[in-house]
C-alpha positions as CSV (number, residue, x, y, z in Angstrom):
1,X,52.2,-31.8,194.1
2,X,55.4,-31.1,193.1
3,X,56.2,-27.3,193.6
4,X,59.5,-25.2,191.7
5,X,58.5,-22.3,193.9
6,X,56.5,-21.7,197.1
7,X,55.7,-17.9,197.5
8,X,55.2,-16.4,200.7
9,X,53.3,-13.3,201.7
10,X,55.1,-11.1,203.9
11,X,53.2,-8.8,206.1
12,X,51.4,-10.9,208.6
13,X,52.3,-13.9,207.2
14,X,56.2,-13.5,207.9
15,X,56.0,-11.0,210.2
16,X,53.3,-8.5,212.3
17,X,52.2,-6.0,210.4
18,X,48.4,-4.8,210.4
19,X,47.9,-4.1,214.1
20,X,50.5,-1.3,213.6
21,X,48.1,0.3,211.4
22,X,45.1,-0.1,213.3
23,X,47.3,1.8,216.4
24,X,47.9,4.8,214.1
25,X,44.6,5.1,212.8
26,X,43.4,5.3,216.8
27,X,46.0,7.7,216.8
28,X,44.8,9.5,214.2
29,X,41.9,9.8,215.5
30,X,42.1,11.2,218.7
31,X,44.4,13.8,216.8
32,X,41.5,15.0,214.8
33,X,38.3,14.7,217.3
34,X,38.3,18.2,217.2
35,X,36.9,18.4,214.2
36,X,34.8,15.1,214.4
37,X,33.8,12.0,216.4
38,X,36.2,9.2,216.2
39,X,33.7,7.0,214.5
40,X,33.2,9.4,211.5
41,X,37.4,10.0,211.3
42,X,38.1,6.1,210.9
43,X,35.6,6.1,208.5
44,X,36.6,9.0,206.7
45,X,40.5,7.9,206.6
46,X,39.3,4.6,204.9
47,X,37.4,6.7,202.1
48,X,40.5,8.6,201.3
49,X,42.9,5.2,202.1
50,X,41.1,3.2,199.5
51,X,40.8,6.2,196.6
52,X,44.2,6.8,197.1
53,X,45.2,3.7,196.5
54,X,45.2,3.8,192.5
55,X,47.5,6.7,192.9
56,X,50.1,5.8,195.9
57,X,49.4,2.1,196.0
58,X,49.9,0.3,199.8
59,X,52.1,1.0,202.8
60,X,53.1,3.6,205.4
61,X,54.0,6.5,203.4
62,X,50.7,6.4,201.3
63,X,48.7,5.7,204.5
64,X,50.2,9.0,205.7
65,X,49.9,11.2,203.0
66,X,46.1,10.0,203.0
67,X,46.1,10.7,206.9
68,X,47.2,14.6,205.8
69,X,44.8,14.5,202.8
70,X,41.9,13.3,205.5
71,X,42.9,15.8,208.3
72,X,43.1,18.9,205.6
73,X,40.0,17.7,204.8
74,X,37.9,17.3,207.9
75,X,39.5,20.6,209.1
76,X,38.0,22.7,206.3
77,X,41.6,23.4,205.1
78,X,42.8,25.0,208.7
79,X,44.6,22.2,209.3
80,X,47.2,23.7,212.0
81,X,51.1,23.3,211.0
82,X,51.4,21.1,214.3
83,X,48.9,18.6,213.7
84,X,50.7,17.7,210.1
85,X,53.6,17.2,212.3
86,X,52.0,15.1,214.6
87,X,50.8,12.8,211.7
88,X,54.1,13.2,210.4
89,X,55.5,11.5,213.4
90,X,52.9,8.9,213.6
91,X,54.4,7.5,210.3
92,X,58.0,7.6,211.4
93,X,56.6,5.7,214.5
94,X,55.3,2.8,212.2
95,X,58.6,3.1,209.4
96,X,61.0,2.4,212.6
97,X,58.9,-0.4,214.4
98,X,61.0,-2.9,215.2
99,X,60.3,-6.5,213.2
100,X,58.0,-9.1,215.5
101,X,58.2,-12.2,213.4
102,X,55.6,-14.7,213.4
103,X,55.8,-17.9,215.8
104,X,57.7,-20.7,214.1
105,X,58.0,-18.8,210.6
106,X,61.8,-19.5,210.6
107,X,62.0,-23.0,211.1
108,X,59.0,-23.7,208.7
109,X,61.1,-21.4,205.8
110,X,64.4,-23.5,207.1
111,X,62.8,-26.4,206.6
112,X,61.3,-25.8,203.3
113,X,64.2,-24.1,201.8
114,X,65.9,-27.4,202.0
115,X,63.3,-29.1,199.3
116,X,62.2,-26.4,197.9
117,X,62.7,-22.4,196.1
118,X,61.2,-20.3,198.4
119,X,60.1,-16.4,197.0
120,X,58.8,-13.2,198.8
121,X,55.9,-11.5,197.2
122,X,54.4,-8.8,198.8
123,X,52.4,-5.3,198.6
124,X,53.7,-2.3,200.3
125,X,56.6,0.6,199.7
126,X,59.8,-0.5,198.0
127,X,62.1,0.8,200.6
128,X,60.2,0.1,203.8
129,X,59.5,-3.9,202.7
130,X,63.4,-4.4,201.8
131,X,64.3,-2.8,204.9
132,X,61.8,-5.1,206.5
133,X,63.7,-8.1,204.9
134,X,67.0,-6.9,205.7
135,X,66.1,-6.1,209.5
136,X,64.0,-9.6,209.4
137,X,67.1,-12.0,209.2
138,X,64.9,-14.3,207.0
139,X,66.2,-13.0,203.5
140,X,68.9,-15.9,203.4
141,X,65.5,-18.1,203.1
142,X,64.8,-16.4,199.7
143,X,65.7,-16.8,195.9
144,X,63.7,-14.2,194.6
145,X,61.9,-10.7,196.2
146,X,59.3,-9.4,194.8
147,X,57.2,-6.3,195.7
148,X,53.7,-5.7,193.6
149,X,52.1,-3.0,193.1
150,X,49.0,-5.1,193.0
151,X,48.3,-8.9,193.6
152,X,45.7,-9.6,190.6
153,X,45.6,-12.3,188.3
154,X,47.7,-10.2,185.8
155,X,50.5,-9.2,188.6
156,X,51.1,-13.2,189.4
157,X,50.5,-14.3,185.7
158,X,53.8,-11.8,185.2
159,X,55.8,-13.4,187.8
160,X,55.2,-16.9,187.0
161,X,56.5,-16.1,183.1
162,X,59.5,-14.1,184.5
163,X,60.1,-17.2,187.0
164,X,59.5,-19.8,183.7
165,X,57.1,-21.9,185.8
166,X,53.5,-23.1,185.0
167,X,50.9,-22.2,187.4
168,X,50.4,-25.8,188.9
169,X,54.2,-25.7,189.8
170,X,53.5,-22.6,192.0
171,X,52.1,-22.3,195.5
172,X,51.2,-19.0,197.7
173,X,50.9,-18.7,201.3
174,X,49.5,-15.6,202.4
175,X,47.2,-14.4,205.1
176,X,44.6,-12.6,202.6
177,X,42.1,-14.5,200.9
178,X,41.8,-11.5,198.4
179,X,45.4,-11.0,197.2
180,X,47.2,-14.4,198.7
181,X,44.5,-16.9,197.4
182,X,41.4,-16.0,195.1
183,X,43.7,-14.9,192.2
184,X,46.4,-17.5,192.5
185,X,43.8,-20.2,192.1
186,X,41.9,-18.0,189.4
187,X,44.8,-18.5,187.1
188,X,45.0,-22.5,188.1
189,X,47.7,-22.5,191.2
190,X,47.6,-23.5,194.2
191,X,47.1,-21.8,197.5
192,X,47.4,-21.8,201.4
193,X,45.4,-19.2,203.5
194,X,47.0,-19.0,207.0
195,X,44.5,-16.2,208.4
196,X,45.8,-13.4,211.0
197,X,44.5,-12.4,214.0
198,X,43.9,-8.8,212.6
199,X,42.6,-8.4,209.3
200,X,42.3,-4.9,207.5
201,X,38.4,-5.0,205.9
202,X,39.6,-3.8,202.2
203,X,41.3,-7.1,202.0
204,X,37.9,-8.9,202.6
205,X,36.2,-11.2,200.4
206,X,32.4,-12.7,201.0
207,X,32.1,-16.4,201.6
208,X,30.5,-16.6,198.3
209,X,33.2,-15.1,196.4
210,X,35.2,-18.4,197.7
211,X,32.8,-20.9,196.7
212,X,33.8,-23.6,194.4
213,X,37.6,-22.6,194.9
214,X,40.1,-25.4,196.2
215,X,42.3,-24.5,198.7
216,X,43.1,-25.3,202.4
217,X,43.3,-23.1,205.6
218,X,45.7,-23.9,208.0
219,X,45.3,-22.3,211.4
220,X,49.2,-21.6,212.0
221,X,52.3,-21.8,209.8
222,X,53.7,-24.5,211.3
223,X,51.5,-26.6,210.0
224,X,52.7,-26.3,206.6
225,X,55.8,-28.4,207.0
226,X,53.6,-31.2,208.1
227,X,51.0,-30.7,205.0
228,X,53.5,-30.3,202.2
């Protein structure tokens, strides 16, 4: 095919991401057994996660403020002054990790950017992705930076009009089948699903919500220079 613009994901598809959330939650957890088994907590955070999403959208800061929603919660509103420090401090943990890019992931966007326009669309916070991207070294890769509030059909449909490219010209790499693949190819592009090792479960789809969709998995980004 002959792609204007490959698209890459950029949390654990650049760069690790999810196991830093799956650290805090554990955290988290053993902050608040106190008030409640472990089990029930991570449970409990993912309720108030996922609502909250509609209203803070992705990343660290609304992970947080759901963490101190959760905790004030569980705690029957005697949530002491401490703890919401604690939690506090479990985000600044994550905001100042430093950046663990993925094996290979340079030399594959060298390589490409040589043929091809290479964009960054991604979920997450504004200010915590940018400084990602900044801190990453891989921004001289890009042409374009995009951060979505939401990776639908309608989100991508937007960027391909503001990028004056038709869907079969565009392709996405991404590590989630929900917001890196099904969409893309729902509106007629093309797709590559490199999974990760660690997977958060909101970004799950069934088998059967895959069916009858064309698109390849590669088992490690290197192998994209070789397939394109």
């Amino acid at each position: 095919m002959a792609y204007k613009i490959i698209a890459f994901d950029a949390d654990d598809t650049l760069w690790v991401n999810e196991p830093y959330f799956r650290e805090a939650e554990n955290k988290f957890a053993k902050l608040l057994r106190y008030y409640e088994t472990e089990n029930k907590i991570h449970q409990e955070l993912y309720k108030v996660i996922t609502g909250n999403i509609p209203l803070y959208g992705y990343g660290i800061k609304s992970c947080i403020l759901s963490m101190i929603q959760c905790a004030t919660e569980l705690s029957n509103n005697q949530l002491p002054s401490e703890i919401v420090q604690q939690i506090l401090d479990i985000g600044k943990e994550m905001l100042t990790k430093p950046i663990e890019l993925l094996p290979d992931i340079e030399n594959v966007l060298k390589t490409l950017s040589q043929k091809y326009q290479l964009i960054v669309l991604t979920k997450g916070d504004l200010l915590d992705q940018e400084k990602k991207l900044d801190n990453s070294g891989l921004l001289k890769y890009f042409h374009h930076v995009e951060v979505m509030s939401e990776k639908n059909e309608a989100g991508y449909l937007r960027i391909l009009k503001h990028l004056n490219i038709e869907p079969k010209e565009f392709l996405m790499i991404g590590n989630s089948l929900k917001s890196d693949v099904l969409p893309v190819l729902q509106i007629g592009a093309n797709a590559i699903h490199v999974p990760f090792d660690s997977e958060w479960k909101f970004e799950k789809v069934s088998k059967k919500a895959m069916d009858n969709h064309d698109y390849k998995t590669l088992t490690s980004i290197r192998k994209i220079v070789d397939f394109l």
